[in-house]
C-alpha positions, 0 to 999 in steps of 0.5 A, a space after each residue: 500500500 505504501 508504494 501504491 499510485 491511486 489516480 483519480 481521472 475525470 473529464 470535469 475537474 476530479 473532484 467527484 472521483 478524488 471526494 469519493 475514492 479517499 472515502 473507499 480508500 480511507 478503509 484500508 491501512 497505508 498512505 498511497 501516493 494520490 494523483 489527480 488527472 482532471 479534464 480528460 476529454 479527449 482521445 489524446 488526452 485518454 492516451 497520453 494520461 493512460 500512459 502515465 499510468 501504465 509507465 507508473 505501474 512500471 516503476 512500482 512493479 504494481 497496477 495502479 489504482 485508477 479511480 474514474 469518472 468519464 462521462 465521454 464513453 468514447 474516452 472511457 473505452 480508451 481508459 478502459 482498454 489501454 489503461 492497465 491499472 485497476 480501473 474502476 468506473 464509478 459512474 458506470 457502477 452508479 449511474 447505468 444500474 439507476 438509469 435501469 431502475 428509473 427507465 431514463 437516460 441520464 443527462 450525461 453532463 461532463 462535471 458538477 459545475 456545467 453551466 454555472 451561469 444559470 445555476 442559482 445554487 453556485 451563485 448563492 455559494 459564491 455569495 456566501 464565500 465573500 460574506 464568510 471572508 468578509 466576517 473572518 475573524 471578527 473583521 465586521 460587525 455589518 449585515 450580521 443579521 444576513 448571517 445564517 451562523 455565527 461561530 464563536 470560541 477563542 482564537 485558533 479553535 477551527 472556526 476559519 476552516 468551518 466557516 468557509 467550509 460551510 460556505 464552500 459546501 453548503 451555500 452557508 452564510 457564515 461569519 466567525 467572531 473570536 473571544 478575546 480576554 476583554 471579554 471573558 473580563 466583562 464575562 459576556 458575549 461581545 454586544 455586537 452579537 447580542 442581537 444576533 445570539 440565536 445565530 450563535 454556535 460555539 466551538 471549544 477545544 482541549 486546551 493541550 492542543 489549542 497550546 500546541 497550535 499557537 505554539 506554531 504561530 507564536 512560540 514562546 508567548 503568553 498567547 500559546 501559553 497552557 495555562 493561558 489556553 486553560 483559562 480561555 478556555 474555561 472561560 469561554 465555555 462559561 460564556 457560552 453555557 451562560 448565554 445558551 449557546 450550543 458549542 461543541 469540541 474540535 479537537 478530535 473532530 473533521 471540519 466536515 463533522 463539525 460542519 454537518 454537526 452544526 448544520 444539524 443544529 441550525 439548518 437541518 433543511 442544508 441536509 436535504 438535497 
């Protein structure tokens, strides 16, 4: 497994094959080299990423793995023949069995993101990423009550990540405020977000990590200090228990676990498709 290539080869932008393959992968043991092929959408193209993949299989003195998602039948033929890894179609094992099933055709369509201009969904994502990035870190205060979440905790919790997640993901509109020692001093939740405090979901982490993270950034002060972790912290769950608002911990937690957590809480309807 160590020494094995996975590719991911797509005529869209592989994204699809890379998302799902990791996720078979991820159930065996071993790192294997990932390779992305995307756009291959032509006959040329098929060879010449066959190619690769055979010369690879060469070297390795093992069969690649080639996780694929060609809609082209025309350049799947050409994968399919040519390509001596293990190939393993992932819209034919899905799709031909439902177009059986539902008695239609599929569209087809070559990529998640055909047609974006015409696609009201993909705008509402692209507005949610600039108004995430324009709420990162506290930065405004403005438009708040547009927001569809508000992340708080203390600073380096993993509430940058989450946000744009959300955003990037789900369409989510969501801006992230951190907790400063001026506020954990008045023992409330900054007044800026009091308005907007049914918005509010907290994030918390073991002060142990949040110590060594910061210690990445600034090693050696107060601010990675473990003592001072330990007090914001404690102080920060106290806020948040005392204002109602539901928080959970990001320490042994993906920001897709997180995200779909907090989806849950305040957006059930995002997880219906």
């Amino acid at each position: 497994m160590p020494n094995r290539t996975v590719y991911f080869v797509s005529d869209g932008t592989g994204i699809t094959a890379e998302t799902f393959g990791n996720s078979i992968m991820a159930q065996f043991p071993g790192k294997p080299r990932h390779v992305r092929r995307p756009f291959v959408d032509t006959a040329e193209k098929a060879y010449e990423v066959c190619r690769e993949i055979n010369e690879m299989g060469e070297r390795e003195g093992q069969r690649a793995i080639v996780f694929a998602t060609l809609v082209n039948r025309e350049v799947l033929a050409i994968v399919r023949e040519h390509c001596r890894g293990k190939v393993l179609d992932m819209f034919g094992t899905f799709i031909e069995p439902l177009e059986e099933e539902f008695g239609v055709k599929s569209n087809h369509r070559v990529g998640r993101f055909s047609d974006v201009a015409k696609s009201q969904e993909y705008h509402d994502r692209i507005e949610a990423i600039n108004f995430s990035l324009a709420h990162d870190d506290g930065q405004s205060a403005r438009n708040l009550d547009a927001a569809d979440v508000i992340l708080v905790g203390v600073s380096r919790c993993g509430k940058t990540p989450t946000s744009l997640y959300l955003a990037m993901q789900h369409g989510i509109k969501a801006a992230n405020y951190p907790l400063i020692p001026e506020d954990f001093e008045r023992g409330k939740i900054p007044s800026s977000l009091a308005p907007h405090q049914r918005k509010c979901f907290g994030l918390t982490i073991d002060p142990d990590r949040l110590s060594q993270i910061r210690n990445e950034r600034r090693p050696g002060s107060k601010y990675a200090d473990l003592m001072n972790c330990r007090y914001e912290v404690n102080e920060a769950e106290t806020m948040m228990k005392r204002a109602g608002i539901s928080w959970l911990s990001s320490t042994h937690k993906s920001i897709e676990e997180i995200a779909t957590t907090i989806l849950n809480d305040i957006r059930p309807d995002r997880l219906i498709y």
